[in-house]
C-alpha positions in Angstrom: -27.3 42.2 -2.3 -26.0 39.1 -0.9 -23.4 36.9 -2.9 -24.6 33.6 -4.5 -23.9 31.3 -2.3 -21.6 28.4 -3.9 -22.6 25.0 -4.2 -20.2 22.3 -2.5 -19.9 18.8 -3.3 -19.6 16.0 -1.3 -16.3 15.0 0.6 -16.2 11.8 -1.6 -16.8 13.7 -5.0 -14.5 16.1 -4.3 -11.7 13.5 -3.3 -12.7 11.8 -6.3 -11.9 15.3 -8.5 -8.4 15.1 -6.4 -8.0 11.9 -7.6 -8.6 12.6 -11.0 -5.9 15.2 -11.1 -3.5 12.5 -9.9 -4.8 9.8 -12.5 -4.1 12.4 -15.1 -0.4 13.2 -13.9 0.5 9.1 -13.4 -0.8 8.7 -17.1 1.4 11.5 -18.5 4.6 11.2 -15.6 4.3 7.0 -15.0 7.0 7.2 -12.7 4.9 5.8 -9.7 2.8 3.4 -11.9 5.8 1.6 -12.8 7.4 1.4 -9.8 4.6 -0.1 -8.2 3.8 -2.7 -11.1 7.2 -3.6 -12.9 9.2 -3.6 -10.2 7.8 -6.2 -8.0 6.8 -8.0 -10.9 10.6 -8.5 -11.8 11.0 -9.5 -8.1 8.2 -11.8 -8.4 9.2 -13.1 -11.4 13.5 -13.1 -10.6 12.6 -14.6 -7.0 10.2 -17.5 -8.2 12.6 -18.8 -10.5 15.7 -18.8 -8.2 14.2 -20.6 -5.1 11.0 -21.1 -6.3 11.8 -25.1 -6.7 13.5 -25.3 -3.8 10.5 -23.5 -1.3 8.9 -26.2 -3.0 11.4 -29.3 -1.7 11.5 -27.9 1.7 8.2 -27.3 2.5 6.1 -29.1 0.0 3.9 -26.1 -0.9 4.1 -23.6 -4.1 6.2 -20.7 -3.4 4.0 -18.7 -5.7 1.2 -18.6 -2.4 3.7 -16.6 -0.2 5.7 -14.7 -3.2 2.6 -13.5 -5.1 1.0 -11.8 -2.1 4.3 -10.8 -0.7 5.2 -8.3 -3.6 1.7 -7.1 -4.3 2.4 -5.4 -0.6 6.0 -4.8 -1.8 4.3 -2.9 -4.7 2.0 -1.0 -2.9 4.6 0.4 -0.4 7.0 1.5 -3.6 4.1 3.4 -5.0 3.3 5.0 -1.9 6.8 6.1 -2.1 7.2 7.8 -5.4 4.1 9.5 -4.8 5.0 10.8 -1.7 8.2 12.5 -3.2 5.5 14.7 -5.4 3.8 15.4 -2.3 7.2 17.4 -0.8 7.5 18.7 -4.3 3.9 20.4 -4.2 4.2 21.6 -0.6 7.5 23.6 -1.8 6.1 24.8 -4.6 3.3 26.2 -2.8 0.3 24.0 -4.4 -0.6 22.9 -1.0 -1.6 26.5 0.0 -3.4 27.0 -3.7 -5.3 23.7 -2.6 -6.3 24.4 0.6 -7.7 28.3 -0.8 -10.1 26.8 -2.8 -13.7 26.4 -2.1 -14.0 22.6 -1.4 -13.5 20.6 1.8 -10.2 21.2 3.6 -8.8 17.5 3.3 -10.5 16.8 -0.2 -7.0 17.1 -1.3 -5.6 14.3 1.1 -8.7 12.2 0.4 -8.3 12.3 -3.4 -4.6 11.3 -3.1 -5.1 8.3 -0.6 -8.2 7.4 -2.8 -5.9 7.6 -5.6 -3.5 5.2 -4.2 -6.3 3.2 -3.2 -7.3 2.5 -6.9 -3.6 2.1 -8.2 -2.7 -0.5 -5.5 -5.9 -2.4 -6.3 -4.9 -2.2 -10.4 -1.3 -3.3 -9.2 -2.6 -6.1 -7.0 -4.6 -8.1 -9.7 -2.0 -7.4 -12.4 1.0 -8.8 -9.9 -1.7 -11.8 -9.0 -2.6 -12.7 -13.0 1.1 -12.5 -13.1 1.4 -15.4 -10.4 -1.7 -17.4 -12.2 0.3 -17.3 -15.6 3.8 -18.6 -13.5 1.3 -21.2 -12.0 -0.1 -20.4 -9.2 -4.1 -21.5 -8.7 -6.7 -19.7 -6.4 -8.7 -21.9 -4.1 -10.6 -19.6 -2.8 -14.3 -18.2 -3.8 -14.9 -15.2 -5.1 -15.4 -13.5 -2.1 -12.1 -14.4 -0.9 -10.8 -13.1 -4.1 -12.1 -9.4 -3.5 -10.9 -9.7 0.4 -7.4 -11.2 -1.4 -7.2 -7.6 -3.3 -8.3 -5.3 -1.0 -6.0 -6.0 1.4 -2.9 -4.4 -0.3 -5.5 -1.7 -0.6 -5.8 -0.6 3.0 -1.7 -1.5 3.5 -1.2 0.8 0.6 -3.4 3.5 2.2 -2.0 3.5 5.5 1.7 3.3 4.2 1.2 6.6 2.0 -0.4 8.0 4.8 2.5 7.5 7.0 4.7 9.1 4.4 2.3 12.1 3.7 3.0 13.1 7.5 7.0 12.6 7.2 7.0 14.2 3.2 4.8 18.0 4.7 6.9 17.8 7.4 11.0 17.3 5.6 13.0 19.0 3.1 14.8 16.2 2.7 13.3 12.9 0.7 16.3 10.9 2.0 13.9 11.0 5.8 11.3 8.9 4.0 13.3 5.8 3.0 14.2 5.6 6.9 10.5 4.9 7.1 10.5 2.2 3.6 13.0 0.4 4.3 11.9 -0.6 7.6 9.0 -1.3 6.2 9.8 -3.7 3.8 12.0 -5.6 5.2 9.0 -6.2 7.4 7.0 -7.5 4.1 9.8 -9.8 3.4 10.6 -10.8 6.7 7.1 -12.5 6.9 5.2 -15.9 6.2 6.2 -14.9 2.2 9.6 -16.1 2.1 10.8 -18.1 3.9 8.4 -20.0 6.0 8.8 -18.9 9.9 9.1 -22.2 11.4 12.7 -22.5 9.0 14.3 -19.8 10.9 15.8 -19.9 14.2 13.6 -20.1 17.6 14.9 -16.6 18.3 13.7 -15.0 15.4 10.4 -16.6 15.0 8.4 -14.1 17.7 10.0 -11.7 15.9 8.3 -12.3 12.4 4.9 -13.8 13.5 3.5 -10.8 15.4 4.9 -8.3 12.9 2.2 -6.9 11.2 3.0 -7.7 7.9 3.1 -11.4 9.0 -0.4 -11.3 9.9 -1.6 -9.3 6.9 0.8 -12.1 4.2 -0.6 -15.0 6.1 -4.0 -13.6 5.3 -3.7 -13.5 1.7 -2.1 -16.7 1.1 -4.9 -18.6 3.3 -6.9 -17.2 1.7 -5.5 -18.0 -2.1 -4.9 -21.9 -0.5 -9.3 -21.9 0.1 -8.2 -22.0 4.0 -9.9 -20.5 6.9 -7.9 -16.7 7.0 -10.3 -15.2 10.6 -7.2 -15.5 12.4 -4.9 -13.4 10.1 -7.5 -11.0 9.2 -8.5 -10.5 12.5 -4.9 -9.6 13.8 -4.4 -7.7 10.3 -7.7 -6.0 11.1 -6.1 -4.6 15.0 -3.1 -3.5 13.1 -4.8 -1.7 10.8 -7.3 0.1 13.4 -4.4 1.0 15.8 -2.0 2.1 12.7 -4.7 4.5 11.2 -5.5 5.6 14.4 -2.4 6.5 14.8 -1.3 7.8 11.7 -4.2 9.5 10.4 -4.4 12.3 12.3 -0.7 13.3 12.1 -1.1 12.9 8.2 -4.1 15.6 8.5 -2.1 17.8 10.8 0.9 17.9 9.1 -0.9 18.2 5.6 -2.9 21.3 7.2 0.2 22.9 8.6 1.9 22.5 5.8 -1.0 24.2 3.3 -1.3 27.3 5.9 2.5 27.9 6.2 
């Protein structure tokens, strides 16, 4: 007699079970959940009202357009942090290797945590933007540019916590992945956000405008001022194609390694 042979789900359903694990574990640990949301929410909020007013003198436009955008990809980066610290935690304990034993798809695992952070970026990013509506700040765009306005965070958020998945299988130590954040977001900062490029000196200006997160801020905020945004997304689009190029497959590997040691 031959065993019954079991019956597999899709890649996506099973990622989706992943992610459901996760869901469950944020709702009863919020650690990464709060970091993404209240944190740059208080830096939304604490940044407005200090030079909020005087964005506003200098350049005659509403701060809120730059800051809004600039901390819901601040917030997606801190999340992708603290759930990256769980991922080392569950490689030492040996969950990884549990995970990877059962009968599902090898990298349902890693797909139900980047879906994961995929859905928690996209909660964050509309809660951080009705957070800039209520301080003032008015969407121009349709609603077509409102869903591109959210989902951009998205893929930053998903390629970020990738990036960290392949340094966190990889380290005993979570000190190595802030070498990767800070970086990182000083790159969010130092960006169309705050303060405008053409205010800082002619030899740092190259230096912000063809950083990615230059491209990726600009996009949003044209696109919350009802501008054109096909330039920005276009050059956010590259840098996300060459970054998940890139990254993606060293996430998998290490993630892999890391399950079978």
């Amino acid at each position: 007699m031959t065993a019954p042979m079991i019956r597999r789900g899709s890649l996506l359903t099973e990622s989706a079970l992943f992610a459901g694990r996760l869901f469950t574990h944020w709702r009863r640990q919020p650690t990464v959940p709060v970091q993404a949301l209240l944190f740059p929410t208080f830096l939304l909020i604490t940044y407005y009202l200090l030079v909020g007013e005087s964005v506003m003198n200098v350049t005659g436009v509403d701060s809120l357009y730059g800051l809004v955008p600039t901390c819901a990809v601040a917030g997606a980066m801190f999340g992708a942090l603290a759930a990256s610290l769980s991922v080392r935690i569950e490689r030492e304990y040996g969950l990884l290797g549990r995970l990877w034993t059962l009968p599902v798809h090898r990298y349902s695992a890693l797909g139900g945590r980047l879906l994961a952070e995929a859905a928690r970026t996209l909660v964050a990013s509309a809660l951080i933007t009705a957070v800039g509506v209520g301080l003032g700040l008015r969407f121009k765009g349709g609603w077509l540019d409102l869903i591109v306005y959210l989902l951009i965070p998205v893929v930053v958020g998903v390629i970020f916590a990738a990036a960290l998945i392949a340094i966190a299988v990889r380290t005993t130590k979570g000190a190595v992945l802030m070498w990767l954040v800070i970086p990182a977001i000083s790159a969010v900062f130092a960006s169309s956000g705050s303060p405008p490029p053409e205010l800082l000196p002619s030899a740092v200006q190259p230096l912000i405008q063809f950083q990615p997160m230059a491209a990726t801020i600009g996009a949003m905020r044209a696109l919350a001022q009802g501008e054109s945004a096909v330039g920005p997304i276009a050059v956010a689009s590259l840098w996300a194609i060459a970054l998940t190029a890139v990254i993606l497959p060293l996430a998998a590997r290490g993630y892999r390694a890391a399950a079978e040691r």
